[in-house]
MMTF fields as JSON, N, C-alpha, C and O atoms, coordinates in Angstrom:
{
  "mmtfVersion": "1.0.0",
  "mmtfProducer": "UNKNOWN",
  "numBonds": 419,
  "numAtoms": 420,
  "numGroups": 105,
  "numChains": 1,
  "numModels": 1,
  "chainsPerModel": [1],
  "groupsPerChain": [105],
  "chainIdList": ["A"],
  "bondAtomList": [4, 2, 8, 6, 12, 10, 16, 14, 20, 18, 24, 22, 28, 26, 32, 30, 36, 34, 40, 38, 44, 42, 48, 46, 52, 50, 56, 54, 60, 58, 64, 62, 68, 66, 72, 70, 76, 74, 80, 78, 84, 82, 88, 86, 92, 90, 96, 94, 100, 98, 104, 102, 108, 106, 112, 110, 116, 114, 120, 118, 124, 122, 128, 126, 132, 130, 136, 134, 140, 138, 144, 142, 148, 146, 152, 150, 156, 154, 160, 158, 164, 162, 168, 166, 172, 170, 176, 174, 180, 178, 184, 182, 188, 186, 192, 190, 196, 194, 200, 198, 204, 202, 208, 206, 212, 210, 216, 214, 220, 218, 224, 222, 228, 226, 232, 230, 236, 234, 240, 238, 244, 242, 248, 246, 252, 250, 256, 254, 260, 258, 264, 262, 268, 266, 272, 270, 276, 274, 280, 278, 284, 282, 288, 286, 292, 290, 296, 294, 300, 298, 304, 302, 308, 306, 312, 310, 316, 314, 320, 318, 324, 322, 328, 326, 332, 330, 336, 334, 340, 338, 344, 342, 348, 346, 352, 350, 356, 354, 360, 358, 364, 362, 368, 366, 372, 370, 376, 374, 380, 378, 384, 382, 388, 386, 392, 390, 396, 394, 400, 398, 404, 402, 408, 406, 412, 410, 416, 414],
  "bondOrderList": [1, 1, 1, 1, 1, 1, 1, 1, 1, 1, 1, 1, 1, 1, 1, 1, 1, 1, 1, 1, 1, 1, 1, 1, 1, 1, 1, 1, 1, 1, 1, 1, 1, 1, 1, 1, 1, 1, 1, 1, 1, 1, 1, 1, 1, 1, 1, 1, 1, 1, 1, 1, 1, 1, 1, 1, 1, 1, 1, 1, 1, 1, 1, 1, 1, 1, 1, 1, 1, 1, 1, 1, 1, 1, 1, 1, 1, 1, 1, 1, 1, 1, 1, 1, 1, 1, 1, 1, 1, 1, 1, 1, 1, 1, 1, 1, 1, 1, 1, 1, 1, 1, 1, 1],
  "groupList": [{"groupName": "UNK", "atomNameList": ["N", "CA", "C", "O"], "elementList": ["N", "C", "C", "O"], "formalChargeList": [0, 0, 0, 0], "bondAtomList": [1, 0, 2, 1, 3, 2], "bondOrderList": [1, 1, 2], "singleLetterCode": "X", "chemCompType": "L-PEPTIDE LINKING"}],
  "groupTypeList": [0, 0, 0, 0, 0, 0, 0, 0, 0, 0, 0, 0, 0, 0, 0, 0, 0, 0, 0, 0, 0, 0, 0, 0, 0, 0, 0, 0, 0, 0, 0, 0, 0, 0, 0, 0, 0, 0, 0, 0, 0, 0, 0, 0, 0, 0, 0, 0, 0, 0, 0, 0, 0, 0, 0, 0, 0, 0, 0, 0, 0, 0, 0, 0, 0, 0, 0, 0, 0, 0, 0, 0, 0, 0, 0, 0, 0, 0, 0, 0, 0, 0, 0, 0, 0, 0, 0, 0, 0, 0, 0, 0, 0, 0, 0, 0, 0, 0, 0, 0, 0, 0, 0, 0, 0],
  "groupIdList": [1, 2, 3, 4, 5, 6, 7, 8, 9, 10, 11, 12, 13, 14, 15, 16, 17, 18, 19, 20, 21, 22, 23, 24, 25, 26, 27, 28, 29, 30, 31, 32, 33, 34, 35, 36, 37, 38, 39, 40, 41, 42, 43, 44, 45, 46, 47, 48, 49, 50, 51, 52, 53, 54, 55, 56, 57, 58, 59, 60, 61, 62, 63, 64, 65, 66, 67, 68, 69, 70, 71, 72, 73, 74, 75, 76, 77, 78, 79, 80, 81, 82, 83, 84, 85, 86, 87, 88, 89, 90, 91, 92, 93, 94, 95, 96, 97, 98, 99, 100, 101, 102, 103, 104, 105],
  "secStructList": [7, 7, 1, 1, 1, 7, 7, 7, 7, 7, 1, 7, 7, 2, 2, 2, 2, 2, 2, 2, 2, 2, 2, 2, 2, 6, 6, 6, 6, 1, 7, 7, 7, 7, 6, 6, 6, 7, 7, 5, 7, 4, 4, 4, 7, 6, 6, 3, 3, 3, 3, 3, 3, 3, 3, 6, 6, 3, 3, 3, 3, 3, 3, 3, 3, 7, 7, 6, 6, 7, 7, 7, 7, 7, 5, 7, 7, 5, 7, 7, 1, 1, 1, 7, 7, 2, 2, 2, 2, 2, 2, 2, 2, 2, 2, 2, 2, 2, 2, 2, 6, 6, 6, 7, 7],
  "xCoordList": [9.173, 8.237, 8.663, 8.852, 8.797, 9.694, 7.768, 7.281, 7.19, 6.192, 6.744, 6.416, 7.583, 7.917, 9.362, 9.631, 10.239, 12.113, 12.034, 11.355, 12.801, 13.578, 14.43, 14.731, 14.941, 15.69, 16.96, 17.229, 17.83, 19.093, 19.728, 19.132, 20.608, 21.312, 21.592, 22.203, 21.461, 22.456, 24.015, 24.485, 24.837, 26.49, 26.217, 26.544, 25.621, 26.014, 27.645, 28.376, 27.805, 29.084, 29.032, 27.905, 29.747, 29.829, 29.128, 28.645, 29.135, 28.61, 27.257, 26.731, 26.666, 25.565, 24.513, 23.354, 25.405, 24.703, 24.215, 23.13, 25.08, 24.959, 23.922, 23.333, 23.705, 22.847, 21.694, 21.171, 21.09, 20.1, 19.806, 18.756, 20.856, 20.485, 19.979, 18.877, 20.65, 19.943, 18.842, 18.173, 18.176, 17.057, 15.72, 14.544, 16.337, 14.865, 15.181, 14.086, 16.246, 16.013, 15.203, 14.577, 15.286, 14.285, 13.26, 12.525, 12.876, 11.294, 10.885, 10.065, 11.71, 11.803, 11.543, 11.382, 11.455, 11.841, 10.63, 10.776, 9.337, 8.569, 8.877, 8.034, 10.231, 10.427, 9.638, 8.95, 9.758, 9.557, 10.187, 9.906, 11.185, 12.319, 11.469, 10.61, 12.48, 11.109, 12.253, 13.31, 12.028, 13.056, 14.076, 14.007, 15.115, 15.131, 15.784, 16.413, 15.456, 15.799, 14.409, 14.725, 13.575, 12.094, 11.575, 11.994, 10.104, 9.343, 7.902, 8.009, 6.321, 5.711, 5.194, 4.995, 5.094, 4.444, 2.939, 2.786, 1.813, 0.56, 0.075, -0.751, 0.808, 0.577, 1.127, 1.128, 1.539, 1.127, 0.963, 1.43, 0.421, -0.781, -0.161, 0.943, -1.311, -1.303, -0.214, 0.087, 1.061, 1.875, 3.357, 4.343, 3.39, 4.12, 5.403, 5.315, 6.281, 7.586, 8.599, 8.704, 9.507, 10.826, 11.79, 12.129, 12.52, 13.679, 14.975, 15.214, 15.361, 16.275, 18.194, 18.663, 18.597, 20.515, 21.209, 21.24, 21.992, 22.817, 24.157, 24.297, 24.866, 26.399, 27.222, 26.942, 27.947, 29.386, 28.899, 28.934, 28.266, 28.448, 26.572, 26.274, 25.752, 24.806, 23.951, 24.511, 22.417, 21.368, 20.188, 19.722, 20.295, 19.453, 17.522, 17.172, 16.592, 15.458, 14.746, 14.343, 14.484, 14.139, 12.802, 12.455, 11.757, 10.113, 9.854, 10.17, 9.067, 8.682, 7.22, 6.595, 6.69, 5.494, 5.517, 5.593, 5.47, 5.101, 4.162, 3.32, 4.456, 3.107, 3.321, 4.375, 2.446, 2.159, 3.527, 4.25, 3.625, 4.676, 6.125, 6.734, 6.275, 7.081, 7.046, 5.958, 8.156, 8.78, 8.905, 9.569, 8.053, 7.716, 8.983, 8.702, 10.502, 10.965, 10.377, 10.654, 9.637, 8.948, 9.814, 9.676, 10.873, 11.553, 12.587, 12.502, 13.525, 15.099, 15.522, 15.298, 16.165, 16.467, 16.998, 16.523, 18.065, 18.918, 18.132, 17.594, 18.423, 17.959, 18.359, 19.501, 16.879, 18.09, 16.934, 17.283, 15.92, 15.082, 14.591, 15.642, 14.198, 13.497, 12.182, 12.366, 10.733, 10.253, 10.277, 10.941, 9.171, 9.427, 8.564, 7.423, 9.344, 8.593, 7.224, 7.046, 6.284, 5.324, 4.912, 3.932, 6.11, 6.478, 6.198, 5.43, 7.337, 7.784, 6.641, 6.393, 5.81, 4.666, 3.913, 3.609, 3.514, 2.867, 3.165, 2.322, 4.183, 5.437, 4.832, 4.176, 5.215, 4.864, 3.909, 3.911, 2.6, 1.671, 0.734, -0.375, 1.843, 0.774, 1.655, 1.13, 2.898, 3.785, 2.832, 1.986, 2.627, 1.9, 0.489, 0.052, 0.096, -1.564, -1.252, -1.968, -0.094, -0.154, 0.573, 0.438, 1.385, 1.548, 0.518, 0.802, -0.645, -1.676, -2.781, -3.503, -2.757, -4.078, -3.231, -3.922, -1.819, -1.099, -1.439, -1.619, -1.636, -0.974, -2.329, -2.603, -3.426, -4.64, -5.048, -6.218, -4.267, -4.051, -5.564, -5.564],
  "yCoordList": [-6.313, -6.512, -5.645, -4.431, -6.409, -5.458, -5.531, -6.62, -4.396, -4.102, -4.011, -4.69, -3.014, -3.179, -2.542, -1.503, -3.651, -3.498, -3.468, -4.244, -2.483, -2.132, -0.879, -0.493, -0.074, 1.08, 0.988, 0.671, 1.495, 0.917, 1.673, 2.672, 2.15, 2.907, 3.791, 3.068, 4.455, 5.749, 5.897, 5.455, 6.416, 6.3, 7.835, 8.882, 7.86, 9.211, 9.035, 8.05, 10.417, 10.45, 10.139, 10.393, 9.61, 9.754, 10.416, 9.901, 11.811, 12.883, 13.239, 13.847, 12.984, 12.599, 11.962, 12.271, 10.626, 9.012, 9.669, 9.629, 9.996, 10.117, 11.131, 11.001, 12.743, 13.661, 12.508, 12.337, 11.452, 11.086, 10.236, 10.293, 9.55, 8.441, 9.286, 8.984, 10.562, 11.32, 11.817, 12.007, 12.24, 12.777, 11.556, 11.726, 10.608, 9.096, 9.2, 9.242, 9.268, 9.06, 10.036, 9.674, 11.161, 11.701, 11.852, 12.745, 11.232, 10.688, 9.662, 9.754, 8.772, 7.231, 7.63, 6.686, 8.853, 8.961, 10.192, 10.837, 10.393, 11.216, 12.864, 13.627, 13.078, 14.475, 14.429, 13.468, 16.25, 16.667, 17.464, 18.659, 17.01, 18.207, 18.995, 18.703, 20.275, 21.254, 21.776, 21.147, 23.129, 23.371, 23.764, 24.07, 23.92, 23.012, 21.617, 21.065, 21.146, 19.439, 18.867, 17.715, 18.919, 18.188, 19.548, 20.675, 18.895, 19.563, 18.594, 17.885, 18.857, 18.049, 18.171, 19.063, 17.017, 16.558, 16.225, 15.019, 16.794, 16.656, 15.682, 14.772, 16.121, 15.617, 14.09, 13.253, 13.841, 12.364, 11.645, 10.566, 12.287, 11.403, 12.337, 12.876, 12.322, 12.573, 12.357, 11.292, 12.807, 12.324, 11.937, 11.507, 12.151, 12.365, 13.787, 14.978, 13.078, 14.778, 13.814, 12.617, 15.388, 14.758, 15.128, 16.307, 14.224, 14.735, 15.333, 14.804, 16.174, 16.868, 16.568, 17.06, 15.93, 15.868, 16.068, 15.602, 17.323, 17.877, 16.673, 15.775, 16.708, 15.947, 16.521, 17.401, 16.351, 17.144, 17.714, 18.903, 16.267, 16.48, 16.964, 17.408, 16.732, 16.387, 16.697, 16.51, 17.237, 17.203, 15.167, 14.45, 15.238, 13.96, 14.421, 15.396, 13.309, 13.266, 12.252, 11.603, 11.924, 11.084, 11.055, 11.458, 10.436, 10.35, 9.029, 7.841, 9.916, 8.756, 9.096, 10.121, 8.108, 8.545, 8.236, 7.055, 8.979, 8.777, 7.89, 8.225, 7.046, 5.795, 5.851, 6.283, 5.469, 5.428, 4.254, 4.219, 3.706, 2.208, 2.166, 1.141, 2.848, 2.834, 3.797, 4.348, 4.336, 5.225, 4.444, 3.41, 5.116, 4.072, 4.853, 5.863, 4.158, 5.29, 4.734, 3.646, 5.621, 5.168, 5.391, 4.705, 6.39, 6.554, 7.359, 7.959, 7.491, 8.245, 8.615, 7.884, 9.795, 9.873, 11.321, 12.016, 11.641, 12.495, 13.915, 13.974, 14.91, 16.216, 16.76, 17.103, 16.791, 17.336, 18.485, 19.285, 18.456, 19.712, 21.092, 21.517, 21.375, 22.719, 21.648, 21.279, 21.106, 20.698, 19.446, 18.805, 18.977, 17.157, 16.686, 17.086, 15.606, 15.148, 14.521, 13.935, 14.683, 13.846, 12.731, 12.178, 12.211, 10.923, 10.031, 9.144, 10.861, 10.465, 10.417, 9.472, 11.93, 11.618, 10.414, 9.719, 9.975, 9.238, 7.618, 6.763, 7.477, 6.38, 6.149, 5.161, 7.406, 7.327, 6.801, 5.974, 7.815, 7.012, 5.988, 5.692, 5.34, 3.809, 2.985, 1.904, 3.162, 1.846, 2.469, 1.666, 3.611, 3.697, 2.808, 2.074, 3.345, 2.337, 1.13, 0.546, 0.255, -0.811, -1.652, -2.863, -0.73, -0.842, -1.375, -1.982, -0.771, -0.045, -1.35, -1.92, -1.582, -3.005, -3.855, -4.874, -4.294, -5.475, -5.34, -6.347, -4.067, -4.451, -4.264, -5.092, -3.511, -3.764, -2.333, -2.209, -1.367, -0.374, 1.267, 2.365],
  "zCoordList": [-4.107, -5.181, -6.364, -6.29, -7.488, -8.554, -9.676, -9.979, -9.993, -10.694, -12.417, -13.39, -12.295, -14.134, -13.695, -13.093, -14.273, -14.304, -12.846, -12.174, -12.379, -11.41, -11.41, -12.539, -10.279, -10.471, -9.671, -8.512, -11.017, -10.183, -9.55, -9.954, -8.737, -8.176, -9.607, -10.394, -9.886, -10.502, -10.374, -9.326, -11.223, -11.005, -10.139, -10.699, -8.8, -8.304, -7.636, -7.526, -7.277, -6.56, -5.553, -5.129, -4.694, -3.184, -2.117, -1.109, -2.52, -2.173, -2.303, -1.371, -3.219, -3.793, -3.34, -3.066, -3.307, -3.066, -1.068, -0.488, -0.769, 0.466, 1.029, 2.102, -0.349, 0.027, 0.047, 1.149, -1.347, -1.543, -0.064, 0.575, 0.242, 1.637, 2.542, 3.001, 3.032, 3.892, 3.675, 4.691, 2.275, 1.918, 2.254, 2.576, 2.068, 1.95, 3.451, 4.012, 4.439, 5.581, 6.503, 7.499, 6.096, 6.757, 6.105, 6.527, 5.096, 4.693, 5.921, 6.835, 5.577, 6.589, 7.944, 8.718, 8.46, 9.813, 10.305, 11.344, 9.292, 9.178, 8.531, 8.06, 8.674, 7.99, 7.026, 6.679, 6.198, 4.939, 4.525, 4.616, 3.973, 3.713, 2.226, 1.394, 2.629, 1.23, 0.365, 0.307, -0.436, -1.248, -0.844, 0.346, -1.33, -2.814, -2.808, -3.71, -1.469, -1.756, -2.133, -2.433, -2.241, -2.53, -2.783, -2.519, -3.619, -3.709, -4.446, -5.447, -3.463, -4.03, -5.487, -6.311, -5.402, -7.212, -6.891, -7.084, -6.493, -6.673, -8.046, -7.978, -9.296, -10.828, -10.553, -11.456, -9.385, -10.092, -8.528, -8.163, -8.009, -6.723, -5.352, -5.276, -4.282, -2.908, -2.46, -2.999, -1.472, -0.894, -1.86, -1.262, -3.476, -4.047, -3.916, -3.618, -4.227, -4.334, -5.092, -5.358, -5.355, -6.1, -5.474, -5.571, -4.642, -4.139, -5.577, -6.663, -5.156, -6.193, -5.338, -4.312, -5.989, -5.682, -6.898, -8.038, -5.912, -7.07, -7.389, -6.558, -8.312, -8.472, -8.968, -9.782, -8.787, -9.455, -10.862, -11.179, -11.948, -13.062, -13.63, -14.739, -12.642, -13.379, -12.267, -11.187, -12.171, -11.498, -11.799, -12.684, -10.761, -10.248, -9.756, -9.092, -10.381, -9.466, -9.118, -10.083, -8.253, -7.496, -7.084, -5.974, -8.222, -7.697, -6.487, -6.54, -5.299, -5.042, -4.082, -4.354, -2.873, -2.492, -1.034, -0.695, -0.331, 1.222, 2.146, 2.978, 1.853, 2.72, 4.257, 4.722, 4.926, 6.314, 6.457, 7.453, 5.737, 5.831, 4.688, 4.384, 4.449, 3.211, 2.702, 2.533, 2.289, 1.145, 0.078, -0.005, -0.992, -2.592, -3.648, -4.293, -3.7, -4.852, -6.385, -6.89, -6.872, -8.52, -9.543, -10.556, -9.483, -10.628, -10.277, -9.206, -10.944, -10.763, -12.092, -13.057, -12.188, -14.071, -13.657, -12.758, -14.478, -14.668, -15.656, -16.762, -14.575, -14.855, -16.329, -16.639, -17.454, -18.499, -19.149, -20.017, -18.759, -19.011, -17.981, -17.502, -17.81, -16.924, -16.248, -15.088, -17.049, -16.591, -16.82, -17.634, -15.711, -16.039, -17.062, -17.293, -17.787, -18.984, -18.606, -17.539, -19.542, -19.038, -19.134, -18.635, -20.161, -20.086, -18.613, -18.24, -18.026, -16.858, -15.812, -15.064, -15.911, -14.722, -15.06, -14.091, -16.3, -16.534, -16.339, -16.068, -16.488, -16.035, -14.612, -14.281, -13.685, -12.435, -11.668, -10.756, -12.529, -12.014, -12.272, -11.827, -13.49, -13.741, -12.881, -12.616, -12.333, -10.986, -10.271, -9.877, -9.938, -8.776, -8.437, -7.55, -9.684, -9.668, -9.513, -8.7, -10.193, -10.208, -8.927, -8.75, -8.063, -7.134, -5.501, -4.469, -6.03, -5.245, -5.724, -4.906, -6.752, -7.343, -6.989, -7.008, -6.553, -5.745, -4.635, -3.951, -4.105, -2.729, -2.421, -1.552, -2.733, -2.52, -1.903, -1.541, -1.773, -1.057, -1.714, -1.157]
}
């Protein structure tokens, strides 16, 4: 179910791509990995965090939300401040809402 665009893979590295696969997998698998690979985001709903992957060239983050059924990724975007824009939380949590008035949740 694509809500608004879609998120595409990122040009991570190899290395990278692979920290992030392992990071959603032990979401996927009930973990909670803590810092400094995640850390929760309360500011934009219950069960929210940002997984953090470093890259060669560049810091990565990765919003998303922990469902009983699914790992929701909401957004991905390249590290370029100290804190997160609030652009972005806000971004977050209107897929989220609108996620949530689809699915009925």
């Amino acid at each position: 179910m694509i809500l608004s665009g879609e998120i595409k893979s990122p040009p991570f590295s190899e290395d990278a791509r692979i920290e992030a696969g392992v990071l959603l997998g032990v979401l996927q698998s009930g973990g909670s990995p803590s810092l400094p690979h995640a850390r929760p985001m309360p500011c934009i709903g219950p069960r929210c965090l940002e997984l953090r992957v470093k890259d060669k060239t560049a810091e990565w983050r990765i919003f998303c939300r922990v469902d009983s059924d699914a790992v929701l990724m909401v957004h991905v975007l390249m590290k370029k401040t100290q804190a997160t824009p609030k652009s972005v939380i806000d971004l977050c949590v209107e897929r989220l809402k609108a996620f949530d008035r689809l699915t009925k949740r």
